[in-house]
C-alpha positions as CSV (number, residue, x, y, z in Angstrom):
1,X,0.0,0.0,0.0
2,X,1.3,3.4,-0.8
3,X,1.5,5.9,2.3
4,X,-1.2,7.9,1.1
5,X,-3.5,4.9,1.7
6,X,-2.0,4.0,4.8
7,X,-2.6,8.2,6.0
8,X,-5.1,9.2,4.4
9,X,-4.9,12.9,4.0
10,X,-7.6,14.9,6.0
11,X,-10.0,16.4,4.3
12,X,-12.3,17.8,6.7
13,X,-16.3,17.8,5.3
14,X,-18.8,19.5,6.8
15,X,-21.7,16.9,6.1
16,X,-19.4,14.5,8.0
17,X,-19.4,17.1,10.8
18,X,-23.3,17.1,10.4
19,X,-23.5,13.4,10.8
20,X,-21.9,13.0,13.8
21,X,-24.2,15.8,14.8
22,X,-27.1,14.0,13.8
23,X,-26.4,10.5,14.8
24,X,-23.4,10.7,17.7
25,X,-25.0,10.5,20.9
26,X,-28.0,7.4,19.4
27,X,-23.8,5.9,18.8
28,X,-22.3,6.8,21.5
29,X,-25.4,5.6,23.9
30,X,-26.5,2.1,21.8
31,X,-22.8,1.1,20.4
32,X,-20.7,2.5,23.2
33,X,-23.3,2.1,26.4
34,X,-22.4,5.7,26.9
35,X,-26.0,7.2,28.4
36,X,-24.6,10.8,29.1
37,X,-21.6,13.0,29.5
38,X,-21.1,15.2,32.1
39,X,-18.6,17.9,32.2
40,X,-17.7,19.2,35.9
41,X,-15.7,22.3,36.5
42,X,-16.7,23.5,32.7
43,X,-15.1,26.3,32.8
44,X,-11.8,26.0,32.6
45,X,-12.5,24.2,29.1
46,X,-15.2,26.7,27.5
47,X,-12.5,29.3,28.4
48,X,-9.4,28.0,26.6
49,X,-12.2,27.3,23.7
50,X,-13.4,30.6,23.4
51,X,-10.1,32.3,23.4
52,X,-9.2,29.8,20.4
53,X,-12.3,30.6,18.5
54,X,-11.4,34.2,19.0
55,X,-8.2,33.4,17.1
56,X,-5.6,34.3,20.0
57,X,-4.7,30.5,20.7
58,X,-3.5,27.5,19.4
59,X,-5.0,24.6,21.6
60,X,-4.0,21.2,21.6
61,X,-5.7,19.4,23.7
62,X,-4.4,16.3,25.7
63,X,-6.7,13.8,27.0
64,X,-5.9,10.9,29.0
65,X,-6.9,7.9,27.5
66,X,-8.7,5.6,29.7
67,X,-11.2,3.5,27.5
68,X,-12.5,3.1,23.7
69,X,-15.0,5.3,24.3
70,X,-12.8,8.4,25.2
71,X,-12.7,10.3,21.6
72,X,-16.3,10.1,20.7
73,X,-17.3,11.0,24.2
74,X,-14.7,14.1,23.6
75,X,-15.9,15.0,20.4
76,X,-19.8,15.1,21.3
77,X,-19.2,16.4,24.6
78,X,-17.8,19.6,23.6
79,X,-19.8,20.0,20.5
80,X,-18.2,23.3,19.3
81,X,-16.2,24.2,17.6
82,X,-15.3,21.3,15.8
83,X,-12.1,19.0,17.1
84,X,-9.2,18.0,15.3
85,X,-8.0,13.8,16.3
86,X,-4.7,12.3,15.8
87,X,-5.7,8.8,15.7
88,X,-3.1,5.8,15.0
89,X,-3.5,4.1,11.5
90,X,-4.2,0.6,12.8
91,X,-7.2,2.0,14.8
92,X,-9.4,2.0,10.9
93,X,-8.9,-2.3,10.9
94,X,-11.3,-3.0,14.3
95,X,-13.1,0.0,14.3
96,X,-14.7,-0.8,10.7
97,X,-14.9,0.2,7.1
98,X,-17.1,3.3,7.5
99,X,-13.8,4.9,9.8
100,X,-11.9,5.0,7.1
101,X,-13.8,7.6,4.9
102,X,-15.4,8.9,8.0
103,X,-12.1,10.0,9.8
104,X,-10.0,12.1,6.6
105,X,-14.0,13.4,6.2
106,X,-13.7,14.8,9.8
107,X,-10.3,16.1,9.2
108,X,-8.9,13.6,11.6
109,X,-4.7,12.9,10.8
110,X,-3.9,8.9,11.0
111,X,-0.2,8.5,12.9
112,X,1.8,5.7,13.6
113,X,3.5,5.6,16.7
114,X,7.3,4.9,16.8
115,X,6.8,4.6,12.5
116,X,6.8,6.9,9.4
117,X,4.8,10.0,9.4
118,X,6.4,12.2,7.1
119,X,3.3,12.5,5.7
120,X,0.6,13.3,9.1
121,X,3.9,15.4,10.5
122,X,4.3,17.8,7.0
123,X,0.6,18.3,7.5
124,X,0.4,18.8,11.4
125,X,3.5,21.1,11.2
126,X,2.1,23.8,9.1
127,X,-1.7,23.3,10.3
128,X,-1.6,23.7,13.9
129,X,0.4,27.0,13.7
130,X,-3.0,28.5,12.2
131,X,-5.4,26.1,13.4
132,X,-8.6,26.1,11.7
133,X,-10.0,23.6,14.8
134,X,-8.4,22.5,18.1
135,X,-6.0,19.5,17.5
136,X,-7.0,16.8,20.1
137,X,-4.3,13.7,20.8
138,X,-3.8,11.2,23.7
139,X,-0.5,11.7,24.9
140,X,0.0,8.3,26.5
141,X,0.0,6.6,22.9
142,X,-2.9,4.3,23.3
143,X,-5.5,3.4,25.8
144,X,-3.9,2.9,29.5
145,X,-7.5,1.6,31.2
146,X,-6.9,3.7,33.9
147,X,-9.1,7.1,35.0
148,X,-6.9,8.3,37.9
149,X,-3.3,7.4,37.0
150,X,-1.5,8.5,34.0
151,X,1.2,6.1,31.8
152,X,4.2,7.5,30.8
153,X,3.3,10.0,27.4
154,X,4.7,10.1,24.2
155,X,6.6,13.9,22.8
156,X,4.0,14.3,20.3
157,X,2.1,16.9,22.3
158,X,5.7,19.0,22.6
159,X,6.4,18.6,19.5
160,X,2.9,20.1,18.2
161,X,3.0,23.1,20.5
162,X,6.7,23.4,19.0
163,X,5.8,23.9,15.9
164,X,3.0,26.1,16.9
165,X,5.1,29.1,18.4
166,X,6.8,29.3,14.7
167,X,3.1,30.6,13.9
168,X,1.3,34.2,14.7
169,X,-1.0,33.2,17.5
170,X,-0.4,35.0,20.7
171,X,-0.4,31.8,22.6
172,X,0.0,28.1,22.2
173,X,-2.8,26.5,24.9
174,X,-1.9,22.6,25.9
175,X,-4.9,21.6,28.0
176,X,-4.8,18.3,29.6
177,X,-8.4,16.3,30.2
178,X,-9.2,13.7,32.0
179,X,-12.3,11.2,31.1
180,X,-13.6,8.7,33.6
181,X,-16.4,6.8,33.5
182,X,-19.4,5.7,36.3
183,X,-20.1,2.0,35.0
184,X,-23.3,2.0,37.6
185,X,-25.2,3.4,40.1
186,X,-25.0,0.5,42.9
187,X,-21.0,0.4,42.5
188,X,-20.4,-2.6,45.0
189,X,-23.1,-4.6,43.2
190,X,-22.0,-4.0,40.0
191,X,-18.1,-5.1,41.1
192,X,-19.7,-8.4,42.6
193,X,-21.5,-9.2,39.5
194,X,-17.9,-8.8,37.4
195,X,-16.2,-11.2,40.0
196,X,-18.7,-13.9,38.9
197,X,-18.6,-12.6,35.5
198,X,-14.5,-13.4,35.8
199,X,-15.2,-17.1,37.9
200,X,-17.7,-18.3,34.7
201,X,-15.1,-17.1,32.1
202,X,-12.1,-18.4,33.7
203,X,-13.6,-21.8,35.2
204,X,-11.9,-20.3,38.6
205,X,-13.8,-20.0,42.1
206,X,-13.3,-17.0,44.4
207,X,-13.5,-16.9,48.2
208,X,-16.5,-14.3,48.5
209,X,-15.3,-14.2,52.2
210,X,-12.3,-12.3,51.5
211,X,-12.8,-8.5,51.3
212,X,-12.9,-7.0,48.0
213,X,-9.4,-6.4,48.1
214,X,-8.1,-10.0,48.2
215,X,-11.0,-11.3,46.1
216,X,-9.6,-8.8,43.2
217,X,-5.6,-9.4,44.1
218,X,-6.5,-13.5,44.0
219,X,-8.2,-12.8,40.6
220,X,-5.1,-10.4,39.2
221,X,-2.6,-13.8,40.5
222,X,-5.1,-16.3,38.9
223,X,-5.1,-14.0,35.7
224,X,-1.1,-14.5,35.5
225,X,-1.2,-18.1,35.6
226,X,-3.9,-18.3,33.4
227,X,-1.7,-16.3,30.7
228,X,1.4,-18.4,31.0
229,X,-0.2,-21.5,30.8
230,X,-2.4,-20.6,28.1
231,X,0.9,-19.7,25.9
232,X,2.7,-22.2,27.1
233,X,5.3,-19.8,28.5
234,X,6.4,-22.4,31.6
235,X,7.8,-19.8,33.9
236,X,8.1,-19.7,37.0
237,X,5.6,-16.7,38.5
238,X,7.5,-15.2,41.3
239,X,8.0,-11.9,43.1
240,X,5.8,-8.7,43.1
241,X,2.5,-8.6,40.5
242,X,4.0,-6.5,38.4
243,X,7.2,-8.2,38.6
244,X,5.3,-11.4,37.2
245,X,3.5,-9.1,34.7
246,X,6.3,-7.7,33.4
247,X,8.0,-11.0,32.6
248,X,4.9,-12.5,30.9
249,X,4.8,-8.9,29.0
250,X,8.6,-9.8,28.0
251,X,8.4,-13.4,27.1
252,X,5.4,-13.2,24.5
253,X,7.0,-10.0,23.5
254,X,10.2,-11.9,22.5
255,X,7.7,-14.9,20.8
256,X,6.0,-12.4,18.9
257,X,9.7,-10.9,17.7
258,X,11.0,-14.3,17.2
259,X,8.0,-14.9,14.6
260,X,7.7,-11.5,12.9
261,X,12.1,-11.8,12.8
262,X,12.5,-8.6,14.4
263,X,16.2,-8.4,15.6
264,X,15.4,-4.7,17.6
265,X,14.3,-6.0,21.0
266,X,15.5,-2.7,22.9
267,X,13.5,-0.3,24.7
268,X,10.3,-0.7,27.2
269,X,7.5,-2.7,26.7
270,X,5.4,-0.3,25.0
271,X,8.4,0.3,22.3
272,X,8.2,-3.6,21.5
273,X,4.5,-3.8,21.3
274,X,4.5,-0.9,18.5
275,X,7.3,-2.8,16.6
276,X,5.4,-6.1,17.1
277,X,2.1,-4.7,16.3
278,X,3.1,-2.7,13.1
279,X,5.1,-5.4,11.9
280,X,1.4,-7.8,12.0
281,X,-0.4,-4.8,10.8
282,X,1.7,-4.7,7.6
283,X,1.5,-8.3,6.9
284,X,-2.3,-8.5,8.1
285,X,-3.7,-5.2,6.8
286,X,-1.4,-3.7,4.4
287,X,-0.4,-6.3,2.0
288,X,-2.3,-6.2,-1.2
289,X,-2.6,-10.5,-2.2
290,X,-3.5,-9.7,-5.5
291,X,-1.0,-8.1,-6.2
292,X,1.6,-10.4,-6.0
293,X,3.1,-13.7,-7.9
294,X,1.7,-17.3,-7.5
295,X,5.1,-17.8,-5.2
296,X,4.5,-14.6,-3.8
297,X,1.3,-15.5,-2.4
298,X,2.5,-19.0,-0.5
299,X,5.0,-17.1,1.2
300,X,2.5,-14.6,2.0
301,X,0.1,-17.1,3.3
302,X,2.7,-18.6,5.6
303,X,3.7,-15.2,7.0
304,X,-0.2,-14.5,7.6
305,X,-0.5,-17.5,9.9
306,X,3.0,-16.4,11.6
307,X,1.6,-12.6,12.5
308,X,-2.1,-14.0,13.3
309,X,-0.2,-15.8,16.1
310,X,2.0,-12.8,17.0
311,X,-0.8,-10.7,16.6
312,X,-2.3,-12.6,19.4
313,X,0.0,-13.1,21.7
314,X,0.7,-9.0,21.1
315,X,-3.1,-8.2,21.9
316,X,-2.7,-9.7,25.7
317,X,0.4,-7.7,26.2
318,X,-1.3,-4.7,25.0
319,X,-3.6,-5.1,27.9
320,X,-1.4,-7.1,30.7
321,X,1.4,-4.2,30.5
322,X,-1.1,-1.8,32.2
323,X,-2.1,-4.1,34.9
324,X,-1.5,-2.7,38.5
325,X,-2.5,-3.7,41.6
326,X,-1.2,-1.1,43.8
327,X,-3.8,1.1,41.5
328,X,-6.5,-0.6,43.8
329,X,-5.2,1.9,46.7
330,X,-6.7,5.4,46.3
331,X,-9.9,7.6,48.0
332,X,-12.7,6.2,45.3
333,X,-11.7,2.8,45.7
334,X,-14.5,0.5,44.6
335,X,-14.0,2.6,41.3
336,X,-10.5,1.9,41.0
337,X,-11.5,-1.9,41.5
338,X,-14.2,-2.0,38.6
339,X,-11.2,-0.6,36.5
340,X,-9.1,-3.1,37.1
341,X,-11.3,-5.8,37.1
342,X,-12.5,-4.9,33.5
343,X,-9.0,-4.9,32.4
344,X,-8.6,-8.5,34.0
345,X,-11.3,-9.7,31.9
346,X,-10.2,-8.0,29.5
347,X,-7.5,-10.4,29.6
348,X,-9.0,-13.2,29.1
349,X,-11.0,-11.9,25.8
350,X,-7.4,-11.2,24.9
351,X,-6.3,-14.8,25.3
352,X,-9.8,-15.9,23.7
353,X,-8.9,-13.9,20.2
354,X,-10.6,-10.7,21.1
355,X,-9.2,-7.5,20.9
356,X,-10.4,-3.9,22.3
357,X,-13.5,-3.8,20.1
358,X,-14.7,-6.4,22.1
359,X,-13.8,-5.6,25.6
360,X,-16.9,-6.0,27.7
361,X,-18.1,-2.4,28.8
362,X,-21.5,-2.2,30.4
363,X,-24.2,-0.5,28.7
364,X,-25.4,3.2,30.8
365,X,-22.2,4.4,32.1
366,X,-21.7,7.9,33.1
367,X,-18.8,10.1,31.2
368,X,-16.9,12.8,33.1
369,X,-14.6,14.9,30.9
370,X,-12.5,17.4,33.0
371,X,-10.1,19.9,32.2
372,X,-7.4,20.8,34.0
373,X,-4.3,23.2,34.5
374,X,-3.9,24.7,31.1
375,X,0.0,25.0,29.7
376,X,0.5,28.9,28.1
377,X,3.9,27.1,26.2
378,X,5.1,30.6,24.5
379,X,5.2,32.6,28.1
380,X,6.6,29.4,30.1
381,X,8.5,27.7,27.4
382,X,9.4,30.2,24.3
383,X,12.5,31.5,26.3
384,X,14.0,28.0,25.9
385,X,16.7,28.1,22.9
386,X,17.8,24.1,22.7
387,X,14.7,22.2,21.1
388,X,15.8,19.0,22.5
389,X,15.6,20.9,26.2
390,X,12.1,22.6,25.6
391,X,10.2,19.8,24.1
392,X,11.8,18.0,27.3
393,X,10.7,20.4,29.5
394,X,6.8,20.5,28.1
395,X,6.5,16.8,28.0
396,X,7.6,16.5,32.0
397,X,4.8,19.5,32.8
398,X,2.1,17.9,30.7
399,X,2.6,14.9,32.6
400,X,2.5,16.4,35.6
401,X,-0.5,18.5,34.7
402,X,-2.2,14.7,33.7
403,X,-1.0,13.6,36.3
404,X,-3.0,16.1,38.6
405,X,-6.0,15.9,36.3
406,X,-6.4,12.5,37.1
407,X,-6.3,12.6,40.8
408,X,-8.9,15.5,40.6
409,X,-11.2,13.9,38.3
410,X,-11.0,11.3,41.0
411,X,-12.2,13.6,43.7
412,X,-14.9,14.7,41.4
413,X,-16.5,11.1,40.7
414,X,-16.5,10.6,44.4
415,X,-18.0,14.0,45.6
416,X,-20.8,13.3,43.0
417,X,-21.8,9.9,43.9
């Protein structure tokens, strides 16, 4: 496939707009369970949008990604003006045919992280220093699953507000959001009914006489084991939960490698997944069969069956490598637990062939989008000289600044129980 295929140019269309309009919120509540959208402490959000639409910003605004549902519920929730995704390339293959006219139509830019993007960064380079809408992105590179606790974020957000103070806007605006979500109204019932939701799926009993706490830390340990013996990984689960997580993570990291003959193993687990995951998209997705010879095609074929398998084992990783149990210990706890339990049955759709598009999510959950601490870059960051040391320098405060979003938005969902 050429790269225009694989980023489609934006081409922003105003019917597009005027369908999401139309038909949004009957999606978001019937395919996405989302039944309404609340935005606390508006302010601070219809502020930094006003002075863009009054031409005196550029805003790029960075929201913490904590489910599927987080850019539609963005999108519709603040309604006007119009917003501006980064969305990452693969996203088009699960999310379903109509994405991939809809998304250029919305003037929505397809990235790859860790890849090539001459294309998406020529066009984001010149576009947000003159924004015609507010350019929206997840810094932490993909969903994370968790509302109150950021992952470590990507430069792309410093790099866009970089480019932005070569343009003639007064101000470059980076405002970090976070997006939670109320699953149900009787929280404790609702977690019970996912711990026997977890025992049918996984065959596994739990001790109901333990407190929530152990029932969901005996669930996380039962999770592990379940992984390694459905891959056949034969190691030996000791130490900390994250110190068994993280060596499941590397093991069907390194299978997946091994299959897809990828020699660069370096960097975290997050760097591998991308390498893995492209490397299956490109064999899966982006190879056109008819194109090529009888001979061609059997080699083909075997490398399909070789990245369906890495593909796989990549797909648990992509959900195990955000597993915490620590997480569990914070002031809305039963919240916190729902989180992680989702993400622990996510697991096991993972190991069943699923991927994100079929994560269970209830139906009639509550959104909360919440801004918080916006970043002026120009008057805190235009005196810096050395790019390297200023796009440094904004990545650590946004962080931060999501960081403290999170833990608010926290506060919030408890005070408004």
């Amino acid at each position: 496939m050429t790269n225009k295929t694989l980023f489609p140019p934006p081409a922003y269309v105003p019917a597009a707009r005027a369908l999401v309009a139309l038909f949004g919120r009957l999606y978001l509540r019937f395919a996405l369970g989302v039944s309404k959208i609340e935005l606390p402490g508006r302010e601070v959000l219809q502020s930094e949008l006003k002075r863009f639409k009054e031409g005196r910003t550029s805003l790029i605004i960075a929201f913490r990604h904590t489910a599927v549902e987080d850019a539609p519920t963005l999108l519709l929730g603040v309604k006007n003006p119009h917003l501006r995704f980064l969305y990452g390339r693969d996203v088009v293959n699960w999310a379903g045919k109509p994405t991939k006219l809809l998304f250029p139509a919305l003037g929505f830019v397809a990235v790859e992280n860790r890849g090539n993007n001459r294309e998406s960064a020529r066009y984001l380079h010149t576009e947000v220093q003159d924004p015609r809408f507010p350019i929206a992105l997840a810094p932490e590179g993909q969903v994370s699953y968790h509302a109150y606790s950021c992952a470590s974020i990507e430069p792309g957000a410093a790099h866009l507000a970089s480019w932005a103070l070569e343009g003639p806007r007064e101000e470059v605006v980076i405002l970090p959001v976070g997006i939670g979500y109320r699953y149900a109204k009787d929280e404790e019932r609702f977690l019970s009914g996912l711990i026997t939701r977890w025992e049918k799926e996984s065959g596994i009993p739990v001790d109901r006489s333990l407190p929530s706490d152990g029932q969901i830390r005996f669930i996380g340990s039962e999770t592990l084991k379940l992984v390694n013996t459905f891959w056949n990984l034969d190691l030996t689960l000791e130490g900390s939960f994250i110190e068994q997580r993280d060596r499941l993570c590397d093991s069907l990291l390194a299978y997946s490698e091994s299959l897809g003959g990828i020699e660069d193993t370096s960097g975290s687990i997050i760097d591998r997944l991308f390498r893995v995951r492209y490397r299956a998209v490109g064999v899966l997705n982006d190879t056109d069969r008819s194109s090529l010879s009888e001979e061609e095609r059997k080699l083909h074929d075997r490398e399909v069956e070789r990245q369906r398998i890495s593909n796989h084992a990549s797909q648990v990783v992509d959900v195990l490598e955000y597993l915490d149990l620590d997480y569990l210990e914070g002031k809305h706890t039963v919240q916190r637990s729902i989180e992680v339990l989702l993400s622990l049955l996510d697991v096991l759709n993972r190991l069943q062939g699923g991927m994100i598009n079929s994560r269970f999510s209830p139906k009639g959950k509550k959104a909360f989008i919440l801004g918080g601490t916006p970043i002026e870059v120009r008057k805190t960051f235009g005196h810096l000289t050395g790019r390297k040391k200023r796009l440094n320098a904004i990545t650590r405060t946004l962080e931060q600044r999501l960081d403290e979003v999170s833990l608010s938005l926290e506060e919030v969902m408890l005070q408004s129980r």
